[in-house]
Biopython code that builds the backbone (N, CA, C, O; Angstrom):
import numpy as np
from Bio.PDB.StructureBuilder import StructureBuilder

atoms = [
    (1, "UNK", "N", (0.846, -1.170, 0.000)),
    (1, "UNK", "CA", (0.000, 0.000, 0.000)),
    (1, "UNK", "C", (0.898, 1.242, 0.000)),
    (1, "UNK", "O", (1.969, 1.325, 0.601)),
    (2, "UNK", "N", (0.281, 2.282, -0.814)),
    (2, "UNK", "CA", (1.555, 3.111, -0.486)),
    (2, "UNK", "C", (0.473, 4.401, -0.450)),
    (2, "UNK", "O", (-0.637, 4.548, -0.961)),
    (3, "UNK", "N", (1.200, 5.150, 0.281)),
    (3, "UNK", "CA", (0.521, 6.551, 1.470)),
    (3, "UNK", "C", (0.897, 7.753, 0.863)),
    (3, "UNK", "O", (2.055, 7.784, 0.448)),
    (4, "UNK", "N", (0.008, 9.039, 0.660)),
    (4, "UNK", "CA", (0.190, 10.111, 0.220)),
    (4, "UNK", "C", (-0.109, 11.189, 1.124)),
    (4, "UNK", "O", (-1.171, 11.317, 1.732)),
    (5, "UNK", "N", (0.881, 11.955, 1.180)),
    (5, "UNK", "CA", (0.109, 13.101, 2.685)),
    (5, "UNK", "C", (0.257, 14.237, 1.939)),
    (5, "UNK", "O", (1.080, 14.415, 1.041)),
    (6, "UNK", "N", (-0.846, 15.256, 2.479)),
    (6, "UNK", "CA", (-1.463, 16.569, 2.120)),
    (6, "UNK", "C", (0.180, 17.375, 2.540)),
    (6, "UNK", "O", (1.157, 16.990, 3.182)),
    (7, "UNK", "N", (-0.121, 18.510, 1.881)),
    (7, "UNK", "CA", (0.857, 19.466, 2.655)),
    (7, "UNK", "C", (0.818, 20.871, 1.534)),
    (7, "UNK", "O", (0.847, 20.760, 0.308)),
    (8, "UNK", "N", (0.770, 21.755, 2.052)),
    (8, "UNK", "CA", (0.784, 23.206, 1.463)),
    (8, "UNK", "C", (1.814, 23.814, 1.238)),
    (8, "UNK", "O", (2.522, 24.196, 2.170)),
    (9, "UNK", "N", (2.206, 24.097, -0.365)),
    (9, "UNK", "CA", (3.135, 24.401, -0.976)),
    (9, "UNK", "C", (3.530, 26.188, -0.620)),
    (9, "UNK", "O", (3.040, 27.134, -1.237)),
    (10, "UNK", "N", (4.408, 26.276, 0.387)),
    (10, "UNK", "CA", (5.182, 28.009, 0.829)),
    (10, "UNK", "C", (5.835, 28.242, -0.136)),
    (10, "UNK", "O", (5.422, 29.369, -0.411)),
    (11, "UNK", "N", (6.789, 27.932, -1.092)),
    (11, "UNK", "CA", (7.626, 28.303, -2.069)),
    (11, "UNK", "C", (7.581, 27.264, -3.221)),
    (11, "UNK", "O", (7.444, 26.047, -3.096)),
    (12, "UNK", "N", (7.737, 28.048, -4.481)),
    (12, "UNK", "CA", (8.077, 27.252, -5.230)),
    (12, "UNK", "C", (9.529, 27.725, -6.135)),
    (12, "UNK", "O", (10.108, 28.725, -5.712)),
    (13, "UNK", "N", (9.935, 27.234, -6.989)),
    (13, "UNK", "CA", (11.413, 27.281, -7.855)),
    (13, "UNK", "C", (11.375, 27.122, -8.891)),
    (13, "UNK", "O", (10.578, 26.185, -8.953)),
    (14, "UNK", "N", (11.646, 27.334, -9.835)),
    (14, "UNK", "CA", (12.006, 26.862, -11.370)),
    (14, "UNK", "C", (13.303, 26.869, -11.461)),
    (14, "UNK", "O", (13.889, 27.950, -11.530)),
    (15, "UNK", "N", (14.282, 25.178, -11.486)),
    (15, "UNK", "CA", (15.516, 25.027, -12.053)),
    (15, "UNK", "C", (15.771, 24.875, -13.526)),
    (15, "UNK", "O", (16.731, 24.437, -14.160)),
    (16, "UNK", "N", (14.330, 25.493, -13.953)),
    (16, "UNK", "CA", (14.955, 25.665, -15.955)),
    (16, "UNK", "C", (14.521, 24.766, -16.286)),
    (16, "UNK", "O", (13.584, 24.858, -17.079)),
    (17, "UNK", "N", (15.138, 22.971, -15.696)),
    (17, "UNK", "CA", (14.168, 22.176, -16.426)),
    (17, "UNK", "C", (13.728, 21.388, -15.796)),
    (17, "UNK", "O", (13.614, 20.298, -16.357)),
    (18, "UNK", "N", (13.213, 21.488, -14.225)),
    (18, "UNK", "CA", (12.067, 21.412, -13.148)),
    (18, "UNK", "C", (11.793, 22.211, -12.188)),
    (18, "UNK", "O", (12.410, 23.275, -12.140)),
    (19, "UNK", "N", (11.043, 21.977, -11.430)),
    (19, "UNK", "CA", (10.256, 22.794, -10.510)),
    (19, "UNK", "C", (10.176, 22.117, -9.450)),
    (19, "UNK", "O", (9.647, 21.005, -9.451)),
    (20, "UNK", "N", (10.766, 22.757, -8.197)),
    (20, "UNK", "CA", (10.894, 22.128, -6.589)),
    (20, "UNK", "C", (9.919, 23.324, -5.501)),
    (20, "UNK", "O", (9.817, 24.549, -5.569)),
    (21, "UNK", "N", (9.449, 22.539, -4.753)),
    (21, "UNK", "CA", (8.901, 23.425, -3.930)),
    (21, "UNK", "C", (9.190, 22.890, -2.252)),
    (21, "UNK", "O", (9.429, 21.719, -1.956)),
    (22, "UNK", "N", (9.120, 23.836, -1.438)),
    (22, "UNK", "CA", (9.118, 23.731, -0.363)),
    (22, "UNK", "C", (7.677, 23.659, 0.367)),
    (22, "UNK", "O", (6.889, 24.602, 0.428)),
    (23, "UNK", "N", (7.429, 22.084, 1.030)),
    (23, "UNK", "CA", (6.087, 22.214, 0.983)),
    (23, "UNK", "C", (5.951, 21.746, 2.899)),
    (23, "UNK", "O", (6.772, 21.059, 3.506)),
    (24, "UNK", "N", (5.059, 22.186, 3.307)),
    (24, "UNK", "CA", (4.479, 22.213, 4.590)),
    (24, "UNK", "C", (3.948, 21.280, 5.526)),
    (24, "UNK", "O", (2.769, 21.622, 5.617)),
    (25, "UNK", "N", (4.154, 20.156, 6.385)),
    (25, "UNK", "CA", (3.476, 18.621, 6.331)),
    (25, "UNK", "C", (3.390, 19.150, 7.933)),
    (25, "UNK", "O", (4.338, 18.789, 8.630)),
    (26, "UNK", "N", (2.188, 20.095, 8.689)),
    (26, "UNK", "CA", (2.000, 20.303, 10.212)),
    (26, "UNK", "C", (2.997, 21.376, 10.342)),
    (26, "UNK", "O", (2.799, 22.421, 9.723)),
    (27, "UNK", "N", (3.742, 21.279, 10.863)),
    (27, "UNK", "CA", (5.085, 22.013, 11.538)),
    (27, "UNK", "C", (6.171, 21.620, 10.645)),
    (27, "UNK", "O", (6.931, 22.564, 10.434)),
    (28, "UNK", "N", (6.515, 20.475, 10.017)),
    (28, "UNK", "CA", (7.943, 20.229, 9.239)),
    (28, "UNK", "C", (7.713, 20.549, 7.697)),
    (28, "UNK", "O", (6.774, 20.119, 7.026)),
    (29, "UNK", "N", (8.622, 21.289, 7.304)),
    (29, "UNK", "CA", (8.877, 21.556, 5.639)),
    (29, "UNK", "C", (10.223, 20.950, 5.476)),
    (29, "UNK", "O", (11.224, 20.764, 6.168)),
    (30, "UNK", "N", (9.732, 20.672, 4.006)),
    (30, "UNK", "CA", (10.671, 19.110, 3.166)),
    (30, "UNK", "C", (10.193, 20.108, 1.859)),
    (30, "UNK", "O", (9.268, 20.899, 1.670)),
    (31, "UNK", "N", (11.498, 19.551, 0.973)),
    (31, "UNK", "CA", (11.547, 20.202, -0.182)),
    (31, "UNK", "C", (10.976, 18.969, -1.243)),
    (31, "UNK", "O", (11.398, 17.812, -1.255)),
    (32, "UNK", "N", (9.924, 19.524, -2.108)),
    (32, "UNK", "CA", (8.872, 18.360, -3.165)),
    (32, "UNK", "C", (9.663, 18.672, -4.331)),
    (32, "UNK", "O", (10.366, 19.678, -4.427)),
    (33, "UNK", "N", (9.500, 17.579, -5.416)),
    (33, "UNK", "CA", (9.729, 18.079, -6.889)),
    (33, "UNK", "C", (8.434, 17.814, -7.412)),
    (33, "UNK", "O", (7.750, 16.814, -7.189)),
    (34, "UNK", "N", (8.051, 19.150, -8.387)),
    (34, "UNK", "CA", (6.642, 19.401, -8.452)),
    (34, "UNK", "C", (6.775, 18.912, -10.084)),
    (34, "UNK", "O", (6.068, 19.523, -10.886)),
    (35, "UNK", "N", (7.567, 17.943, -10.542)),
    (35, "UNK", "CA", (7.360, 17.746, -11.965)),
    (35, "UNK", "C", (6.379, 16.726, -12.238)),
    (35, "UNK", "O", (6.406, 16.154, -13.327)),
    (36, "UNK", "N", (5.738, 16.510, -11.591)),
    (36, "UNK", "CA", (4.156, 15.611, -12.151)),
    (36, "UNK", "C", (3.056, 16.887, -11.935)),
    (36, "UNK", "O", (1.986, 16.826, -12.541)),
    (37, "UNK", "N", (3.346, 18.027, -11.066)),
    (37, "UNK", "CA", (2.159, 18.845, -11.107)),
    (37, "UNK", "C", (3.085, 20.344, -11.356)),
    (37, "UNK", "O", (3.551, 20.955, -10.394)),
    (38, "UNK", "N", (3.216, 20.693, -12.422)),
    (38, "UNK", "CA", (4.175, 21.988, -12.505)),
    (38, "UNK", "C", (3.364, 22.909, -12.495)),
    (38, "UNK", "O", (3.924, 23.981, -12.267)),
    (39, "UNK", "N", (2.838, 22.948, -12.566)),
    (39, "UNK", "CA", (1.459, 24.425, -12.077)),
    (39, "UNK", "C", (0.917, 24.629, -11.172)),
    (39, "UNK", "O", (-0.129, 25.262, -11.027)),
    (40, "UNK", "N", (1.812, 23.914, -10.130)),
    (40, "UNK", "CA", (1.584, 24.273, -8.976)),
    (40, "UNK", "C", (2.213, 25.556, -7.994)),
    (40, "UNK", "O", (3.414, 25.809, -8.085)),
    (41, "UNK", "N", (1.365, 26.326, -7.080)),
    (41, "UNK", "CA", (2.154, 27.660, -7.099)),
    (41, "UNK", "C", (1.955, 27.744, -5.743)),
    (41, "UNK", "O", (1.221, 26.871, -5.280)),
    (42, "UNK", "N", (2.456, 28.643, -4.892)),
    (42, "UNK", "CA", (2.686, 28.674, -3.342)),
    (42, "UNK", "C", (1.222, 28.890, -3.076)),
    (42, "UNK", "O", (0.465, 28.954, -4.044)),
    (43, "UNK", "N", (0.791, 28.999, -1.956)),
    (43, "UNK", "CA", (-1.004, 28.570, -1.133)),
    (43, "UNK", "C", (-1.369, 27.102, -1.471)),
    (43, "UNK", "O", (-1.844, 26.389, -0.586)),
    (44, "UNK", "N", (-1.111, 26.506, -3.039)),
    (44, "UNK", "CA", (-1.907, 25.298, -3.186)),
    (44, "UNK", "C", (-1.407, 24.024, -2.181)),
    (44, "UNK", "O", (-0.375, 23.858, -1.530)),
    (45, "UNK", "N", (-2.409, 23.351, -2.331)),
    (45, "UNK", "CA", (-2.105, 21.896, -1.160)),
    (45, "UNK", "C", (-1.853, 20.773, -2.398)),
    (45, "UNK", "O", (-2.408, 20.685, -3.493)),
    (46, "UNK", "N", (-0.981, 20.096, -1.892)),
    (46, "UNK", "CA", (-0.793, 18.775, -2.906)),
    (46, "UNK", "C", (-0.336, 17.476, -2.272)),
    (46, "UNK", "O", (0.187, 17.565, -1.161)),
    (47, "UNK", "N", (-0.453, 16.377, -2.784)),
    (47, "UNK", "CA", (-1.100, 15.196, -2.188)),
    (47, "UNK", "C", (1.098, 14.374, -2.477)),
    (47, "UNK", "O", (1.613, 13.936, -3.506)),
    (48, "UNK", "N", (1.489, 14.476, -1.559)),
    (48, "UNK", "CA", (3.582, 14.389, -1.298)),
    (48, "UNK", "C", (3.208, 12.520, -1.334)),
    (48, "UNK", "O", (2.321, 11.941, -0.707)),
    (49, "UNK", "N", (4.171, 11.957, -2.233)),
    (49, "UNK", "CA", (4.392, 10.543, -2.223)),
    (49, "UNK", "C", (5.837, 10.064, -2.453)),
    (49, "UNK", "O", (5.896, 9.693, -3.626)),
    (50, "UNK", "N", (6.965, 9.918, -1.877)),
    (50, "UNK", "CA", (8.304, 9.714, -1.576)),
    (50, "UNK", "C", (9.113, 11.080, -2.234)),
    (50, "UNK", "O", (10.121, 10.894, -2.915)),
    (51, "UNK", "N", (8.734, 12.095, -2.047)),
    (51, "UNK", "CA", (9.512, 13.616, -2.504)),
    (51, "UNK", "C", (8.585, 14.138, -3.709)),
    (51, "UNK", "O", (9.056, 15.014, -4.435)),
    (52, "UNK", "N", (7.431, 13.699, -3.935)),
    (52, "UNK", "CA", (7.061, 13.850, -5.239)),
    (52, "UNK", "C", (5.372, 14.195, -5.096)),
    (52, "UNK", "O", (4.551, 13.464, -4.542)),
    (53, "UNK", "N", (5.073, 15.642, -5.817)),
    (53, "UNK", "CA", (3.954, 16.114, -5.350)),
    (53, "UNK", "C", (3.476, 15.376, -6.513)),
    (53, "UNK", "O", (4.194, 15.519, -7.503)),
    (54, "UNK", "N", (1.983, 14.275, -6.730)),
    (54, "UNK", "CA", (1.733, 13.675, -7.406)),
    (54, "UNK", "C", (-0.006, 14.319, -8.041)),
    (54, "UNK", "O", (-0.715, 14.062, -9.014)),
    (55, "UNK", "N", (-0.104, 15.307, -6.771)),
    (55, "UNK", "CA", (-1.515, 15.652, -7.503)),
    (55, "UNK", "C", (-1.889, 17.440, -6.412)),
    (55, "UNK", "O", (-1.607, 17.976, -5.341)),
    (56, "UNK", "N", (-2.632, 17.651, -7.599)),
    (56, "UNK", "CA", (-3.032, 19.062, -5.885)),
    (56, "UNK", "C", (-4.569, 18.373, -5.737)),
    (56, "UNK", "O", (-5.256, 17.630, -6.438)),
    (57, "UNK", "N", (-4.727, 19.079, -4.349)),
    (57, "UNK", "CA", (-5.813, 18.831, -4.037)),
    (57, "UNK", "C", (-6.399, 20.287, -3.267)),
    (57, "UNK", "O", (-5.649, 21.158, -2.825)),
    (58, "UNK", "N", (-7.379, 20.317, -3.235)),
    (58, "UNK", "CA", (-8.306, 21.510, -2.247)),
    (58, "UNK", "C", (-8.230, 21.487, -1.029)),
    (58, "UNK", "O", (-8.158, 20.421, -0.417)),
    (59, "UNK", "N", (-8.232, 22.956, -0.290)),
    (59, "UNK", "CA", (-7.753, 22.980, 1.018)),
    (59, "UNK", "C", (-8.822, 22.331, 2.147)),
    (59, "UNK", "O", (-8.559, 22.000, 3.303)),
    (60, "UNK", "N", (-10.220, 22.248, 1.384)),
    (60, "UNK", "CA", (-11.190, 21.164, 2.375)),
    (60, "UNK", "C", (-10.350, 19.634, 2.334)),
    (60, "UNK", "O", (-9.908, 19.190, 3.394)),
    (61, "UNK", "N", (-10.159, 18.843, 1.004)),
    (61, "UNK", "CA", (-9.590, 17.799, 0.840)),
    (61, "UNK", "C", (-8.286, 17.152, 1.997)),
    (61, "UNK", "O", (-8.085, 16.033, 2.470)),
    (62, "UNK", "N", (-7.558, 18.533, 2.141)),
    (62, "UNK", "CA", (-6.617, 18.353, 2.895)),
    (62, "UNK", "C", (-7.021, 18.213, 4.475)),
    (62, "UNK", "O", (-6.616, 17.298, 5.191)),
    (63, "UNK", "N", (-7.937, 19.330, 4.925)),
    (63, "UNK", "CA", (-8.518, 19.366, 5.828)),
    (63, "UNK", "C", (-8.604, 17.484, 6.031)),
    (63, "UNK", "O", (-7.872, 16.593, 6.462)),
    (64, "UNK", "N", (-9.747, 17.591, 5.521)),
    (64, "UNK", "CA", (-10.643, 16.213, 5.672)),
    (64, "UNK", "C", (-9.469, 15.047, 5.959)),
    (64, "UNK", "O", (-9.491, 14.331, 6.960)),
    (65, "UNK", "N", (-8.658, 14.993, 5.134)),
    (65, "UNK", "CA", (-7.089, 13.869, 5.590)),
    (65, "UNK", "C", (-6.579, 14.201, 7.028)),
    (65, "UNK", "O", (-6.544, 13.363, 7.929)),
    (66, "UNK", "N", (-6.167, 15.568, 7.166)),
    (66, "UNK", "CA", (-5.882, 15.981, 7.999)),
    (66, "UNK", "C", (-6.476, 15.501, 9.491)),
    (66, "UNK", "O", (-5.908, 15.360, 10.575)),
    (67, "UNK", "N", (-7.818, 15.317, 9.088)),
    (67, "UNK", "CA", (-8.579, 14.910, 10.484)),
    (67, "UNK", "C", (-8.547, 13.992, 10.618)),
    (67, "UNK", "O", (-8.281, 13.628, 11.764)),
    (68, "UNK", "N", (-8.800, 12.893, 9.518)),
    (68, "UNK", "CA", (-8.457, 11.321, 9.255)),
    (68, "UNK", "C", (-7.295, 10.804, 9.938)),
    (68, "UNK", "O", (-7.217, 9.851, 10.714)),
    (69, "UNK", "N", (-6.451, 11.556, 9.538)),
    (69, "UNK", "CA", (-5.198, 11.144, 10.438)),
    (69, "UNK", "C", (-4.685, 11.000, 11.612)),
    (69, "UNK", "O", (-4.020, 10.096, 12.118)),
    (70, "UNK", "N", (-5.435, 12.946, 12.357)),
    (70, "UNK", "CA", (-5.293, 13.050, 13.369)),
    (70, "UNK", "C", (-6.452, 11.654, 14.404)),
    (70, "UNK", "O", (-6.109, 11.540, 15.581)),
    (71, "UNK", "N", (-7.468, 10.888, 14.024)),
    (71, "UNK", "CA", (-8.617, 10.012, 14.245)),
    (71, "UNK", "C", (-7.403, 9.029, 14.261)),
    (71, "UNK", "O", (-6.962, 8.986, 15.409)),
    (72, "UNK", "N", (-6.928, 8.486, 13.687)),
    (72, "UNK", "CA", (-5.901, 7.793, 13.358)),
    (72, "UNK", "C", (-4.891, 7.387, 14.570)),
    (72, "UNK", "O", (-4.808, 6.412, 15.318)),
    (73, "UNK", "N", (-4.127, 8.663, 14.397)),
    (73, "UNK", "CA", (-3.261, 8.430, 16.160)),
    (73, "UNK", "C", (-4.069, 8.806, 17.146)),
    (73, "UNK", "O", (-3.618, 8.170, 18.099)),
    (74, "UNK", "N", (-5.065, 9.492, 17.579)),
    (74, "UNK", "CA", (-5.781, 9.230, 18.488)),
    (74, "UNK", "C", (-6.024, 7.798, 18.979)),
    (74, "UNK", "O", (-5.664, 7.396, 20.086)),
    (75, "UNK", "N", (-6.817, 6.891, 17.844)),
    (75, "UNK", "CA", (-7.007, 5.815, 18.389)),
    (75, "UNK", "C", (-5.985, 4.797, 18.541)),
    (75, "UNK", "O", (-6.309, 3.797, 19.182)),
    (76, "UNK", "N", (-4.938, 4.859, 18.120)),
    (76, "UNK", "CA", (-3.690, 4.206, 18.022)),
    (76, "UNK", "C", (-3.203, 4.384, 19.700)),
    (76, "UNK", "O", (-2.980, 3.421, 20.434)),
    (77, "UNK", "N", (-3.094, 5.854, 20.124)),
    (77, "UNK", "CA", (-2.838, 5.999, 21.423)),
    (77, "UNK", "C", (-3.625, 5.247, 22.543)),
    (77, "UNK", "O", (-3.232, 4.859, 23.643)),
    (78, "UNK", "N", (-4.913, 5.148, 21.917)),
    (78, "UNK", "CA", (-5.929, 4.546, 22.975)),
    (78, "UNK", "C", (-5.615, 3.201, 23.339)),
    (78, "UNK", "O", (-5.434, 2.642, 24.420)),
    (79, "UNK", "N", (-5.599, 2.856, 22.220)),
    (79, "UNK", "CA", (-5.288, 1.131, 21.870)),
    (79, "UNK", "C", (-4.664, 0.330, 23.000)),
    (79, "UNK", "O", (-3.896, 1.145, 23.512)),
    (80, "UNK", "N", (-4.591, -0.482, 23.482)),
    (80, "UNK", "CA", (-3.793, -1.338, 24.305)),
    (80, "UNK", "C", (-2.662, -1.459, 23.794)),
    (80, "UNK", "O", (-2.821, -1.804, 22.623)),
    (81, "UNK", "N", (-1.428, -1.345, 24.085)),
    (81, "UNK", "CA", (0.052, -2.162, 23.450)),
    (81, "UNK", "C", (-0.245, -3.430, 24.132)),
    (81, "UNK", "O", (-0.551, -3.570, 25.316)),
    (82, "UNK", "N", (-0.050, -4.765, 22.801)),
    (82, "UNK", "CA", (0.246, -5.992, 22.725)),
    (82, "UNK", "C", (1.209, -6.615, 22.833)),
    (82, "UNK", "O", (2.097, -6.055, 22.191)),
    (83, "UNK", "N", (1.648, -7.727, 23.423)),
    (83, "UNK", "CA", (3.241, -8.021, 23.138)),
    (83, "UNK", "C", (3.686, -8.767, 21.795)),
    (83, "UNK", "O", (3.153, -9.432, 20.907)),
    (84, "UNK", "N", (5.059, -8.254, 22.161)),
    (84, "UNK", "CA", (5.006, -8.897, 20.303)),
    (84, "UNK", "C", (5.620, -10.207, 20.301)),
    (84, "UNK", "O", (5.717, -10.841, 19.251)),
]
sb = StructureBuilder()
sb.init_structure("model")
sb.init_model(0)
sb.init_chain("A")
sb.init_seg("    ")
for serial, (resi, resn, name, xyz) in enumerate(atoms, 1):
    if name == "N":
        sb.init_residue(resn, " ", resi, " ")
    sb.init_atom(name, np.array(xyz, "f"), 0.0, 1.0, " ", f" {name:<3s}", serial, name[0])
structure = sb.get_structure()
């Protein structure tokens, strides 16, 4: 299975013959290469899959993950630890 997380693009770059952006994931920024979505421009949210912004998405969209996730480790915390 492989996992895509939201994150909001603060900067973007043109190296001539791609485009990197510095994109936003909570509190930590990691630098994306935006060459599957090059029209992507600083405010937009886009969907990060191993350094690689693969799609934008809308800032409800993100939201909505956003909460998913946070539901996510919530209940993870709740959980009993099992032995392994």
């Amino acid at each position: 299975m492989c996992l895509a997380i939201p994150g909001k693009v603060v900067e973007a770059t043109d190296l001539g013959f791609s485009r990197i952006a510095k994109v936003q994931f909570g509190g930590i920024t990691r630098q994306v290469s935006l060459d599957f979505v090059p029209e992507t421009q600083p405010g937009d949210y886009v969907l990060v899959h191993v350094g690689f912004a693969i799609s934008r998405i809308s800032p409800e969209e993100a939201e909505r993950t956003y909460e998913l996730l946070r539901q996510i480790q919530e209940a993870d915390e709740l959980a009993p630890e099992e032995p392994l």
